[in-house]
HTML snippet that shows the backbone in 3Dmol.js (N, CA, C, O; Angstrom):
<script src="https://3Dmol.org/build/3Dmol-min.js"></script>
<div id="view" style="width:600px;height:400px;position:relative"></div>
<script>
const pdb = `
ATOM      1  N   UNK A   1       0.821  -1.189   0.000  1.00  0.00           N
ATOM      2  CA  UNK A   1       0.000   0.000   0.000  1.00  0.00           C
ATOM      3  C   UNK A   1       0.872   1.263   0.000  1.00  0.00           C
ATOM      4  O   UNK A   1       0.485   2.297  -0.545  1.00  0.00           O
ATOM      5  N   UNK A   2       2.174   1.151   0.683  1.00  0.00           N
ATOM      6  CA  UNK A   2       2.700   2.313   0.351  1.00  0.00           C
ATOM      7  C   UNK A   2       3.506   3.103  -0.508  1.00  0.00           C
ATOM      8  O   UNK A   2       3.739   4.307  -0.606  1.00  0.00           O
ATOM      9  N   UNK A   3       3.984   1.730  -1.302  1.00  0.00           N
ATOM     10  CA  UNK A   3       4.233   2.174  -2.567  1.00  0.00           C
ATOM     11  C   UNK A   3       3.209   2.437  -3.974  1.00  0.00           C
ATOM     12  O   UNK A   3       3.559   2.842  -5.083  1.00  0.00           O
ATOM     13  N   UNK A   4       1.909   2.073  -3.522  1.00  0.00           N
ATOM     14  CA  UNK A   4       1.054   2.609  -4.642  1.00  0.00           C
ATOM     15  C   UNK A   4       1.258   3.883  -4.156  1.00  0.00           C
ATOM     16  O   UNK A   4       2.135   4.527  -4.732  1.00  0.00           O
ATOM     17  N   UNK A   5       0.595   4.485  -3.121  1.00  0.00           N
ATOM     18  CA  UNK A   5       0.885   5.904  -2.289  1.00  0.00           C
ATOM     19  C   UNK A   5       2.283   6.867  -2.740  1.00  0.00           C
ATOM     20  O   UNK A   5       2.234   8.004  -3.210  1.00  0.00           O
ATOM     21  N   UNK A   6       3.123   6.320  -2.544  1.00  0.00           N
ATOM     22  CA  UNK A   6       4.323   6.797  -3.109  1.00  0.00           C
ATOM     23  C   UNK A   6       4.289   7.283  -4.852  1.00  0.00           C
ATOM     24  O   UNK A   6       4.041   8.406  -5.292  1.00  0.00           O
ATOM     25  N   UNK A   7       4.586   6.174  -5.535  1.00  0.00           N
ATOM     26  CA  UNK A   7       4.261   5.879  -6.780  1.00  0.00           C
ATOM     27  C   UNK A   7       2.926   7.270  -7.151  1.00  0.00           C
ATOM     28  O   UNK A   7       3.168   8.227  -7.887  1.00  0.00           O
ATOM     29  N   UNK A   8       1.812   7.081  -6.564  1.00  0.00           N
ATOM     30  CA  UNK A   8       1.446   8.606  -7.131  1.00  0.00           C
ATOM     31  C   UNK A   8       1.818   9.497  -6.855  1.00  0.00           C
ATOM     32  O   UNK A   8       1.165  10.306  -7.513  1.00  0.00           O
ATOM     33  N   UNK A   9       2.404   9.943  -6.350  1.00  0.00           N
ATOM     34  CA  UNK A   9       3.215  11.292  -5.424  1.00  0.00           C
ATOM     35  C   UNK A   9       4.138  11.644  -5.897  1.00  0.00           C
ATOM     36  O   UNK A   9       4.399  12.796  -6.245  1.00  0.00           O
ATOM     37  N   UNK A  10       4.983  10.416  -6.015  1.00  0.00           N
ATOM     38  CA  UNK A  10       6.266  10.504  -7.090  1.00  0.00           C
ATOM     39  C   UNK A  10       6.672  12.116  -8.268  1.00  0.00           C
ATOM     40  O   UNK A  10       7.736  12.643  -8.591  1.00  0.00           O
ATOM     41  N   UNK A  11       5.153  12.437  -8.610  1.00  0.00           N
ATOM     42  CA  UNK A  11       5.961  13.722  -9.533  1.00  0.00           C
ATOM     43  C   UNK A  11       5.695  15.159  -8.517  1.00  0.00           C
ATOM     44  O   UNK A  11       6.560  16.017  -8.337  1.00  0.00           O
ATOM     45  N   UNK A  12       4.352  15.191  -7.939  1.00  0.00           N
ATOM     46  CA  UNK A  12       4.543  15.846  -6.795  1.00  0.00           C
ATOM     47  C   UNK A  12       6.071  16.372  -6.130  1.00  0.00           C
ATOM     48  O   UNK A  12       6.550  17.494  -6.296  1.00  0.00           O
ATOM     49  N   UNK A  13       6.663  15.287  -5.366  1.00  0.00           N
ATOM     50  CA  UNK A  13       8.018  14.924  -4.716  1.00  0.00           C
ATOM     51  C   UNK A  13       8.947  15.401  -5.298  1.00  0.00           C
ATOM     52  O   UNK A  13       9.815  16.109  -4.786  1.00  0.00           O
ATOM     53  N   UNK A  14       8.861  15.012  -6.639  1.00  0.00           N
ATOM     54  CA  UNK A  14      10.220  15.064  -7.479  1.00  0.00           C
ATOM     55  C   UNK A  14      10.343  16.651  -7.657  1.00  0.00           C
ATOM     56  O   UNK A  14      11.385  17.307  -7.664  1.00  0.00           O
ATOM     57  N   UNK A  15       8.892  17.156  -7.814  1.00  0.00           N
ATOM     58  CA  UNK A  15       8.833  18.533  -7.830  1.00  0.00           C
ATOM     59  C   UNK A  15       9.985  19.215  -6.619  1.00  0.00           C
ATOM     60  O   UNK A  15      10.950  19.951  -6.819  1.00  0.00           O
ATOM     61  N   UNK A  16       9.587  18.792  -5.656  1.00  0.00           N
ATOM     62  CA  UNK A  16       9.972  19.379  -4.272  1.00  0.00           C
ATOM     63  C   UNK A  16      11.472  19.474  -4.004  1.00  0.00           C
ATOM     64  O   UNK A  16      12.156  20.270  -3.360  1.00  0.00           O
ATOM     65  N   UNK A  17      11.787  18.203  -4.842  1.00  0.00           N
ATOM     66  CA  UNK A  17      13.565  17.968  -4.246  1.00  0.00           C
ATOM     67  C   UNK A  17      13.506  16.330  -4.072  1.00  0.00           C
ATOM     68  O   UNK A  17      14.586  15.774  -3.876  1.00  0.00           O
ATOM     69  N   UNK A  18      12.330  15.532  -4.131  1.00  0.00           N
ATOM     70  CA  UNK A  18      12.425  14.241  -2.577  1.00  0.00           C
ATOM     71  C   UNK A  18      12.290  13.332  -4.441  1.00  0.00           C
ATOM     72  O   UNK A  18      11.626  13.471  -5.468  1.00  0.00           O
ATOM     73  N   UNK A  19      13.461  12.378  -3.881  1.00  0.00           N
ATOM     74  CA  UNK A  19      13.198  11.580  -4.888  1.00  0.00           C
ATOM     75  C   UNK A  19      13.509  10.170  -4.450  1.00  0.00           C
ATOM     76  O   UNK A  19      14.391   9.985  -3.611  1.00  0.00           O
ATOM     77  N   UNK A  20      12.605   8.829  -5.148  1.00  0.00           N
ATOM     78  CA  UNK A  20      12.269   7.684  -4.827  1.00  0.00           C
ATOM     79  C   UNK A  20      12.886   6.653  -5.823  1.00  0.00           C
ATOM     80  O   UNK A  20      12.771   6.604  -7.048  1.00  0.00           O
ATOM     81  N   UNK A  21      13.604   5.807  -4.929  1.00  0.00           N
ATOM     82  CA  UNK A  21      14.034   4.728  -5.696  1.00  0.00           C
ATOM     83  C   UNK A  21      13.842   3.578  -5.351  1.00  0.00           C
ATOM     84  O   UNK A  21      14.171   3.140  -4.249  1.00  0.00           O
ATOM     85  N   UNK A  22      13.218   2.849  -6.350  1.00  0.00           N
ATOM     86  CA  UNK A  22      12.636   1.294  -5.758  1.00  0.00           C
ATOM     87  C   UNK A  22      13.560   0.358  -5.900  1.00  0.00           C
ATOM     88  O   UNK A  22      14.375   0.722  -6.748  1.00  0.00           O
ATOM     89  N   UNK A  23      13.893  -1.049  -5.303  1.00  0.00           N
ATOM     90  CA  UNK A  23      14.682  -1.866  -5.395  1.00  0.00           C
ATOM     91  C   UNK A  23      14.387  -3.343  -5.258  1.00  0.00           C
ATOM     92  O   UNK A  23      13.211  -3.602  -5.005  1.00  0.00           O
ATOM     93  N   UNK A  24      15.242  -4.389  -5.378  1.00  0.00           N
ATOM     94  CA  UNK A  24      15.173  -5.147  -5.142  1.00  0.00           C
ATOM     95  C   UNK A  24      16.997  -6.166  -4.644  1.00  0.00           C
ATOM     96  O   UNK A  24      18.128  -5.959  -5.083  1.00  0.00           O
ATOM     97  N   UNK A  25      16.717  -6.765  -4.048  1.00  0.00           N
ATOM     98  CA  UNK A  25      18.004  -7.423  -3.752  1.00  0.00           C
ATOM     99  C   UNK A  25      17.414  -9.002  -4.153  1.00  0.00           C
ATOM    100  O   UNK A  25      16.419  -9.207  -4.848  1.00  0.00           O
ATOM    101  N   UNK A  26      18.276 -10.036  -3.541  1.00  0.00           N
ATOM    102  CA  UNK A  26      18.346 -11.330  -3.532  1.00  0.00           C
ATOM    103  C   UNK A  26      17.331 -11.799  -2.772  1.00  0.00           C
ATOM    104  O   UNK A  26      16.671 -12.802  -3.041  1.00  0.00           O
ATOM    105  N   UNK A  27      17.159 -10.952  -1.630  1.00  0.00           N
ATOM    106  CA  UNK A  27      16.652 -11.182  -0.238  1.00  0.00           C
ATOM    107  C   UNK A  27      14.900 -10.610  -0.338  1.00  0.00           C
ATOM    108  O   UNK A  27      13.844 -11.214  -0.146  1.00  0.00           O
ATOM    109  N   UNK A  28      15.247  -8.963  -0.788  1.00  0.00           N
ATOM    110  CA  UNK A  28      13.899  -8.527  -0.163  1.00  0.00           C
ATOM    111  C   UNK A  28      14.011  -7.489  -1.727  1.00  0.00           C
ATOM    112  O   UNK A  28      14.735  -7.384  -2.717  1.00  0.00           O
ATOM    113  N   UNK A  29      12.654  -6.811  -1.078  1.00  0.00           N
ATOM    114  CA  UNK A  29      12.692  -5.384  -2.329  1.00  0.00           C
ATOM    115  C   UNK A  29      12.835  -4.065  -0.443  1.00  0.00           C
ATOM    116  O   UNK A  29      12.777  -4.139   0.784  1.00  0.00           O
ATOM    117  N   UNK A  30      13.047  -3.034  -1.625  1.00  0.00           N
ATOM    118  CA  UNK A  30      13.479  -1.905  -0.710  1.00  0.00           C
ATOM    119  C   UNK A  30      12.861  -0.534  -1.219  1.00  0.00           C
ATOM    120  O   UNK A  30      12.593  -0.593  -2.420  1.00  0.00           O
ATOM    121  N   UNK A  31      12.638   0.382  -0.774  1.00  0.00           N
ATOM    122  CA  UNK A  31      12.369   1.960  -1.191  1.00  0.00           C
ATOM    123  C   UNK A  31      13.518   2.765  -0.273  1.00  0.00           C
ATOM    124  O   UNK A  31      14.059   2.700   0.830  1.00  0.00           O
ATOM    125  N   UNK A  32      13.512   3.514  -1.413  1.00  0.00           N
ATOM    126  CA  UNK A  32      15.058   4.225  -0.605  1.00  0.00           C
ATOM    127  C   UNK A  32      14.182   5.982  -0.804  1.00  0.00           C
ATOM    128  O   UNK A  32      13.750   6.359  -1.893  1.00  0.00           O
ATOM    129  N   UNK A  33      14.119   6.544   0.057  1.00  0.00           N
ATOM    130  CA  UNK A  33      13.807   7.935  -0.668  1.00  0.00           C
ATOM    131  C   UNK A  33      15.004   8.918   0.279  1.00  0.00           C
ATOM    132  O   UNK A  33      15.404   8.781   1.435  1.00  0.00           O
ATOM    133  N   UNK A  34      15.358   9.987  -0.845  1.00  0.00           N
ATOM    134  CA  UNK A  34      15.823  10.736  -0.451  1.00  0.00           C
ATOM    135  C   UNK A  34      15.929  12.176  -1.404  1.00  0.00           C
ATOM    136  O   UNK A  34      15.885  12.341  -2.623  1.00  0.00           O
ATOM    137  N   UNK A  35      16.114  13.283  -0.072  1.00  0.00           N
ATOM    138  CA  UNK A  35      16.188  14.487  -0.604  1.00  0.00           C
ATOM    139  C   UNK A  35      17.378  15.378  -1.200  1.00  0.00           C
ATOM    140  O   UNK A  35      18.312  15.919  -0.609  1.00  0.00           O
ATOM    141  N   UNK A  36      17.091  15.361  -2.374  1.00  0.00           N
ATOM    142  CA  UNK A  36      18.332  16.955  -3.009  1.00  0.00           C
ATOM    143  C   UNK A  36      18.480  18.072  -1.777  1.00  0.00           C
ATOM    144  O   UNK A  36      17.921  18.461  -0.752  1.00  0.00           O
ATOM    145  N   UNK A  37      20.119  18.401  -2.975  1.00  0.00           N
ATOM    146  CA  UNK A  37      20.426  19.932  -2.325  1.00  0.00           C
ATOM    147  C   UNK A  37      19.330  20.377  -2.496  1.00  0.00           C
ATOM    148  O   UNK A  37      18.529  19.962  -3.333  1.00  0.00           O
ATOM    149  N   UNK A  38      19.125  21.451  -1.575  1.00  0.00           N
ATOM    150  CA  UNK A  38      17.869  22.440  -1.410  1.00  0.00           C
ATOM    151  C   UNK A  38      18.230  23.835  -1.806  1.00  0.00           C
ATOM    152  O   UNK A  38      19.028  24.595  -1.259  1.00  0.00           O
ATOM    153  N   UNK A  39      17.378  24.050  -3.017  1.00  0.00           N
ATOM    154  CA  UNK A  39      17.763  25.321  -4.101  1.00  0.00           C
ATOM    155  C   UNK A  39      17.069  26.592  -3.638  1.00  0.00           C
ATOM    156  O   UNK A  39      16.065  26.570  -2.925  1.00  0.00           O
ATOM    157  N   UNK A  40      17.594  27.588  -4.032  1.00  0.00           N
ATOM    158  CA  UNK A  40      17.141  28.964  -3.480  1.00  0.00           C
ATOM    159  C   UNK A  40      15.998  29.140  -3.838  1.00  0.00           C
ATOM    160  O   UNK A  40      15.722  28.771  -4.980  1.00  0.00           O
ATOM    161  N   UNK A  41      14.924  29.762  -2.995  1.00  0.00           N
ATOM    162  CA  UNK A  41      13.717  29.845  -2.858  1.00  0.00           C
ATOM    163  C   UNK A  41      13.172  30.397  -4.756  1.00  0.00           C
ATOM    164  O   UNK A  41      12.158  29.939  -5.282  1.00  0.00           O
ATOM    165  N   UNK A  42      14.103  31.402  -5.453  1.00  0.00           N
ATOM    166  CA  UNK A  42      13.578  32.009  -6.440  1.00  0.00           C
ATOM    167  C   UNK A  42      13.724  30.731  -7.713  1.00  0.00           C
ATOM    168  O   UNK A  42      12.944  30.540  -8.646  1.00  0.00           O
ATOM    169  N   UNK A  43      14.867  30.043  -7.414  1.00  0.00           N
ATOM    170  CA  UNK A  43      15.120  29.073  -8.436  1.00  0.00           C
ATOM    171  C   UNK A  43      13.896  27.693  -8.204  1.00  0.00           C
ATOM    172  O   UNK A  43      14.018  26.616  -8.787  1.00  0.00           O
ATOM    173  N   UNK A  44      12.905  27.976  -7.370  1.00  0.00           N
ATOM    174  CA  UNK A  44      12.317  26.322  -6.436  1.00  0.00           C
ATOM    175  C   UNK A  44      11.053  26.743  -7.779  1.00  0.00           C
ATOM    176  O   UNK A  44      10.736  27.910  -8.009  1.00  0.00           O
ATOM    177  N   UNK A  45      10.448  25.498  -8.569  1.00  0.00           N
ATOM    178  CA  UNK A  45       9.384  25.193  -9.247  1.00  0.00           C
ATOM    179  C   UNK A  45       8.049  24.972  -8.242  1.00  0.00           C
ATOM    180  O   UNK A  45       8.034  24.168  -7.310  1.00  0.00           O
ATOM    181  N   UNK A  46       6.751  25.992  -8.683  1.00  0.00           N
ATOM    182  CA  UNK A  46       5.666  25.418  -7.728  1.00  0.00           C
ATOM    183  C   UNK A  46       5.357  23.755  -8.488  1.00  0.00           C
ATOM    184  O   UNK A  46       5.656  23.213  -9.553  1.00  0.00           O
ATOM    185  N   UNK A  47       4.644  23.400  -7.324  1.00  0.00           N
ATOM    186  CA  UNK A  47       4.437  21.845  -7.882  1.00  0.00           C
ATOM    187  C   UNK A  47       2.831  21.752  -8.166  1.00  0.00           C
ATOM    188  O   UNK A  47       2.214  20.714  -8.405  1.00  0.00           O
ATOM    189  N   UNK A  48       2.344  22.950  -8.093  1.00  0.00           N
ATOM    190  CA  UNK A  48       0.960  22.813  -8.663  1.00  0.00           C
ATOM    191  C   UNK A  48       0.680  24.219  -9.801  1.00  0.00           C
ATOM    192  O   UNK A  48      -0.393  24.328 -10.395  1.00  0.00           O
TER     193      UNK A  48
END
`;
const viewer = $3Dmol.createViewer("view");
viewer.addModel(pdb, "pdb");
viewer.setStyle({}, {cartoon: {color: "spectrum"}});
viewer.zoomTo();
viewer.render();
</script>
């Protein structure tokens, strides 16, 4: 459930800085998310 959740949000996020990477190993699968440098307020895209 929380990667459907994610998965729509995903361009939202990406807007923001926060970006999602899905995985898998041998063992398990994984979500890794993490956030960019954080850009000056005039350079930041609204996300709506």
């Amino acid at each position: 459930m929380l990667s459907d959740r994610l998965k729509r949000l995903q361009p939202t996020l990406a807007a923001r800085g926060v970006v999602i990477d899905w995985g898998r190993t041998n063992a398990s699968r994984y979500i890794e998310i993490a956030r960019l440098a954080a850009l000056p307020p005039h350079e930041q895209a609204a996300a709506f």
